[in-house]
ZALO-523758 format. One record per atom (N, C-alpha, C): residue in one letter; chain; atom name; x, y, z. Coordinates in steps of 0.02 Angstrom, whole numbers, plus 32768, in hexadecimal, padded with zeros to 4 digits. Atoms other than C-alpha are relative to their C-alpha. Example, Ala and Ser with C-alpha at 12.3 -4.5 7.8 and 13.67 -1.06 7.14 Angstrom:
# ZALO-523758
a  A  N  802D  7FC5  8000;
a  A  CA  8267  7F1F  8186;
a  A  C  802D  803C  8000;
s  A  N  7FD6  7FC5  7FFD;
s  A  CA  82AC  7FCB  8165;
s  A  C  7FD9  8037  8025;
***
This chain:
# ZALO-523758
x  A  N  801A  7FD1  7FD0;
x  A  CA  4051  D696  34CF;
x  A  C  8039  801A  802B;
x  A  N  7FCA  7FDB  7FDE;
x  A  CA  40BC  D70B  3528;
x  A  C  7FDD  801B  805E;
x  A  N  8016  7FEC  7FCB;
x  A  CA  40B5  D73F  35D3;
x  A  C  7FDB  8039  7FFF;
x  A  N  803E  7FEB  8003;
x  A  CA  4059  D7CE  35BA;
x  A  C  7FC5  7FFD  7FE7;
x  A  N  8037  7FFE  8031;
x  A  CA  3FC8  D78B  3556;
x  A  C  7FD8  7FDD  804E;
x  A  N  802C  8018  7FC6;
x  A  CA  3F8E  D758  360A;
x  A  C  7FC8  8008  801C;
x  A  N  8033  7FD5  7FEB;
x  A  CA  3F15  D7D5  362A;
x  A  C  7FC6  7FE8  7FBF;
x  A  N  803B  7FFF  8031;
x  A  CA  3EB2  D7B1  357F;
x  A  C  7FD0  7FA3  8011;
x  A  N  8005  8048  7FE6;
x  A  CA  3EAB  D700  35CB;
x  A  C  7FB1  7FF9  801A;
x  A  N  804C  8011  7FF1;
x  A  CA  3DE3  D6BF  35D5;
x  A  C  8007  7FF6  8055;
x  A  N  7FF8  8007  7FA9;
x  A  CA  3E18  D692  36A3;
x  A  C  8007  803A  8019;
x  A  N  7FDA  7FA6  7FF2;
x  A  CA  3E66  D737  36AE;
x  A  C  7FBB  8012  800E;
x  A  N  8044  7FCD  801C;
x  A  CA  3DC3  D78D  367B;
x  A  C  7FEA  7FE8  8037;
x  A  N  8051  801C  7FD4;
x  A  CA  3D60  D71D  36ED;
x  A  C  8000  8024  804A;
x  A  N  7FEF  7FD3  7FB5;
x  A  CA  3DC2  D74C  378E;
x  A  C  7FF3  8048  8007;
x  A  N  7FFE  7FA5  7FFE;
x  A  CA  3DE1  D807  3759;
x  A  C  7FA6  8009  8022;
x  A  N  8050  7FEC  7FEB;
x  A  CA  3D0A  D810  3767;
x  A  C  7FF0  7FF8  8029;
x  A  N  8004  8002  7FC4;
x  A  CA  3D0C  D7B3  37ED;
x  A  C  801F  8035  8048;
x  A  N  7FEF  7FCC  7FC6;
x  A  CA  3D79  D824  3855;
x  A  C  7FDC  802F  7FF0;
x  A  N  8032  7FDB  8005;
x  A  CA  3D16  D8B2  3808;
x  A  C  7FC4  8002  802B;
x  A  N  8042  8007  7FD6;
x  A  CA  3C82  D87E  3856;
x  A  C  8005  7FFF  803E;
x  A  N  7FF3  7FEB  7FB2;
x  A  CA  3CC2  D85B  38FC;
x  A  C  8016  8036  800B;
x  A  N  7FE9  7FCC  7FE7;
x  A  CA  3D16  D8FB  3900;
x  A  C  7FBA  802E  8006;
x  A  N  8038  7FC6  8013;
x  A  CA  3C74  D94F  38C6;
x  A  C  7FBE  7FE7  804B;
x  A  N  8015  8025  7FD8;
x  A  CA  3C0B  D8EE  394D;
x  A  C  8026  8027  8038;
x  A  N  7FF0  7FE7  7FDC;
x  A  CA  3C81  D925  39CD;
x  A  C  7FFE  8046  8003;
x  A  N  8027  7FBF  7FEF;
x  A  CA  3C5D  D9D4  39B0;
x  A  C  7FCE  801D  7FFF;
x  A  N  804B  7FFA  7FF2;
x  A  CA  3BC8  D9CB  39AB;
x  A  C  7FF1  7FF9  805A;
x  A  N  8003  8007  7FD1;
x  A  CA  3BCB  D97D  3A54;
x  A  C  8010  8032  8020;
x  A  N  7FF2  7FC7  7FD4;
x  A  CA  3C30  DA09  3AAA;
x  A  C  7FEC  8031  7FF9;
x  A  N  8024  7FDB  7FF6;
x  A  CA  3BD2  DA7C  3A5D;
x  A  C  7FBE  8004  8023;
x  A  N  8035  8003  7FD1;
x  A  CA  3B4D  DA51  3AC2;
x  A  C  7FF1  7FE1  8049;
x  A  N  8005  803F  7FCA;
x  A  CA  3B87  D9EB  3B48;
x  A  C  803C  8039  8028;
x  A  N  7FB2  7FD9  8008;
x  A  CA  3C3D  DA6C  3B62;
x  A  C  7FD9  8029  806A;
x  A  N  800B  7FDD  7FC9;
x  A  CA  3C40  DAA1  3C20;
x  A  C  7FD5  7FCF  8041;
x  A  N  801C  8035  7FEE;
x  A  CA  3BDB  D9FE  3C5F;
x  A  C  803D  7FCF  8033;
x  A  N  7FCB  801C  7FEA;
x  A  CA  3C6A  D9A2  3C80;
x  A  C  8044  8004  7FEB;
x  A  N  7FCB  7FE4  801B;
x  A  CA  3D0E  D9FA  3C6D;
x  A  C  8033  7FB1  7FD4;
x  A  N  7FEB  8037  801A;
x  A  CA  3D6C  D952  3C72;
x  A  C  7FF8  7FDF  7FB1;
x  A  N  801C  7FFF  8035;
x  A  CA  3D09  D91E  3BDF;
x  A  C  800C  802B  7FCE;
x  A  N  7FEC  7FC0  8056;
x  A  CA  3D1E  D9BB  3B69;
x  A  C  803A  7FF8  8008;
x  A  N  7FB1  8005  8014;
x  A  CA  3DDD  D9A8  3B84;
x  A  C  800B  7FE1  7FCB;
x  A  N  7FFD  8041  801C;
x  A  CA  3DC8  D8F6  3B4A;
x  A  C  7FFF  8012  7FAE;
x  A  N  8029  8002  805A;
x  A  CA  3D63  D92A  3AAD;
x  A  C  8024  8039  7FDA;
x  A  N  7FD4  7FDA  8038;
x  A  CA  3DCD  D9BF  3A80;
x  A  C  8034  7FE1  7FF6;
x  A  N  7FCB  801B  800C;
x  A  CA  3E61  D95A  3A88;
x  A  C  7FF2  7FC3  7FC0;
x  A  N  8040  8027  8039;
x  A  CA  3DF4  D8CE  3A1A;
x  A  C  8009  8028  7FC2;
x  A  N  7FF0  7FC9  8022;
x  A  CA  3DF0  D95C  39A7;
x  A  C  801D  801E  7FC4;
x  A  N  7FBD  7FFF  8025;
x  A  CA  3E88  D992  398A;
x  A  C  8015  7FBD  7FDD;
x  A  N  7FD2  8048  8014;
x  A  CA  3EDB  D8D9  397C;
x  A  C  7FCE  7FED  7FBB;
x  A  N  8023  8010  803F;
x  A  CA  3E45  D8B2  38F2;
x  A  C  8025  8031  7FD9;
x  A  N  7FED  7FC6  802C;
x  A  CA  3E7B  D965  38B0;
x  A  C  8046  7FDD  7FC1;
x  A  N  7FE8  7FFE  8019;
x  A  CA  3F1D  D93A  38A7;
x  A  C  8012  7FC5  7FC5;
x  A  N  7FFB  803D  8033;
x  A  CA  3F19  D891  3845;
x  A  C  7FC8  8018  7FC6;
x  A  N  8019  7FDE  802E;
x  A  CA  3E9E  D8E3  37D4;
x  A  C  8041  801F  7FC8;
x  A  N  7FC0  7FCC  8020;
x  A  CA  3F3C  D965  37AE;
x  A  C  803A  7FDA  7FF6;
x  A  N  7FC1  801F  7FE2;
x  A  CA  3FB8  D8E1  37B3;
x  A  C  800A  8011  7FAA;
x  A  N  7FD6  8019  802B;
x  A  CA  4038  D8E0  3721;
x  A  C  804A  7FDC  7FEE;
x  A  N  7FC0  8023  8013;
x  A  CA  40BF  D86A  36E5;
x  A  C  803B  803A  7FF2;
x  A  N  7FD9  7FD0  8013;
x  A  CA  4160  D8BA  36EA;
x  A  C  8013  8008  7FB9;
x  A  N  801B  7FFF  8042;
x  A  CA  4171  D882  3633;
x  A  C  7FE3  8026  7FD3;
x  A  N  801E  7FE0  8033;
x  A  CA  40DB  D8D7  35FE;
x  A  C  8018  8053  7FF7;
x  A  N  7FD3  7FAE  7FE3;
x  A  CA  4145  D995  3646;
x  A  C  8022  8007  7FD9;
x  A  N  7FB5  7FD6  8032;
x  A  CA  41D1  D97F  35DB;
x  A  C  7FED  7FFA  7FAE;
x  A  N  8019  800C  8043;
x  A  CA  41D1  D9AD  3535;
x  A  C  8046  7FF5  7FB4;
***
């Protein structure tokens, strides 16, 4: 197994859905909650993003070719 075969990884998968869902959950929330408590929507867009970006994450590895 090579470092990039990480992502096909049965754990991999499990987390990836998991952040999915919390990300999806959280916009759900601000879409209906957004303006309630500013504090709060910061929180959850920032939430968000950071799920986003580990979603998008790639090994530098997998870049070069």
């Amino acid at each position: 197994m090579t470092l990039t075969d990480w992502k096909s990884l049965e754990i991999t998968q499990i987390i990836f859905k998991e952040l999915e869902n919390r990300q999806k959950e959280l916009k759900e929330t601000l879409a209906t909650t957004a303006g309630e408590n500013p504090l709060m929507d910061r929180w959850r867009c920032g939430a968000i993003a950071a799920y986003g970006d580990v979603l998008d994450i790639e090994m530098y590895e997998e870049t070069q070719d």
